[in-house]
N, C-alpha and C positions, 0 to 999 in steps of 0.2 A: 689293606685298603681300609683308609678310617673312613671314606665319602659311606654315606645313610644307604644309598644303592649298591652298596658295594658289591654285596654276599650276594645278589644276584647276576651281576657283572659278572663275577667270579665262575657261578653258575653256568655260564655261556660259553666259559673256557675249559669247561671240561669234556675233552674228547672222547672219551669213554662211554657216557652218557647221554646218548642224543636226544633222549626224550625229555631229559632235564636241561637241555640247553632249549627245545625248542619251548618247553612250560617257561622257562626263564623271559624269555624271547614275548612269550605270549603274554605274562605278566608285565612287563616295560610295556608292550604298548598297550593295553588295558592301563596301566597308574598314567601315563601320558595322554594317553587319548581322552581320560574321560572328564576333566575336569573342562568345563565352558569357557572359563577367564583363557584367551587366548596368552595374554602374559604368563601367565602361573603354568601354563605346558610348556612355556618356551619354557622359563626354569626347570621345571623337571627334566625335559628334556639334555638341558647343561649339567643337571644334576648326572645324569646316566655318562653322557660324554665325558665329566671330569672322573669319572668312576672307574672308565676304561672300555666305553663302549664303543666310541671312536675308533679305538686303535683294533678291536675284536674287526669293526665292518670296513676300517681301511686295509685291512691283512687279509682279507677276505677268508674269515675263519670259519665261514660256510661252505657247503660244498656244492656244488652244481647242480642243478635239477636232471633228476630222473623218470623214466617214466613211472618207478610205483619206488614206493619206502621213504624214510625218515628225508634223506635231505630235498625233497618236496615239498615237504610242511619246511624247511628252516629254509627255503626260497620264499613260499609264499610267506612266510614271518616277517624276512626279512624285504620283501616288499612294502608288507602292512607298512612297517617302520619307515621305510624310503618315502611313502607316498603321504605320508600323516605327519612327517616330520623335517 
C-alpha cells in the first residue's frame, strides 16, 4: 500500500489484534472528522477508501455486536464512520 493512509488501513485488517483495529478505526474518524472544510474531509475520506477501507467495510470485516467485549466498540466505530461519512 503506497496511499499516505495506508499503514492504518492495514491496521484494520488485522485479526488478531482487535484493539488495534478498533484504535485504527478510531484514528480514521478523528483525521476525517475534524477538519471544518467540508471538501478537504470528503478527500480524506477518498483517501481512506482508495487505501482499502472500502473493501475492509464492504466485506464486513467487523464482527456483530455483542452484549459486552471488543467487537462492540468496532460496531460503534464503525457506526461513527457510517454516519459522519
Amino acid at each position: 500500500m503506497d496511499e499516505r493512509f495506508g499503514s492504518i488501513v492495514k491496521g484494520m485488517q488485522e485479526a488478531y489484534h482487535k484493539n488495534m483495529r478498533v484504535a485504527c478505526l478510531q484514528l480514521t474518524n478523528a483525521i476525517i472528522s475534524t477538519p471544518d472544510d467540508l471538501d478537504f474531509r470528503i478527500h480524506l475520506r477518498n483517501e481512506f477508501w482508495r487505501a482499502g477501507l472500502v473493501d475492509i467495510i464492504e466485506v464486513g470485516a467487523y464482527p456483530t455486536p455483542t452484549p459486552y467485549g471488543i467487537s462492540g466498540r468496532h460496531t460503534v466505530m464503525m457506526m461513527t464512520y457510517s454516519n459522519r461519512h
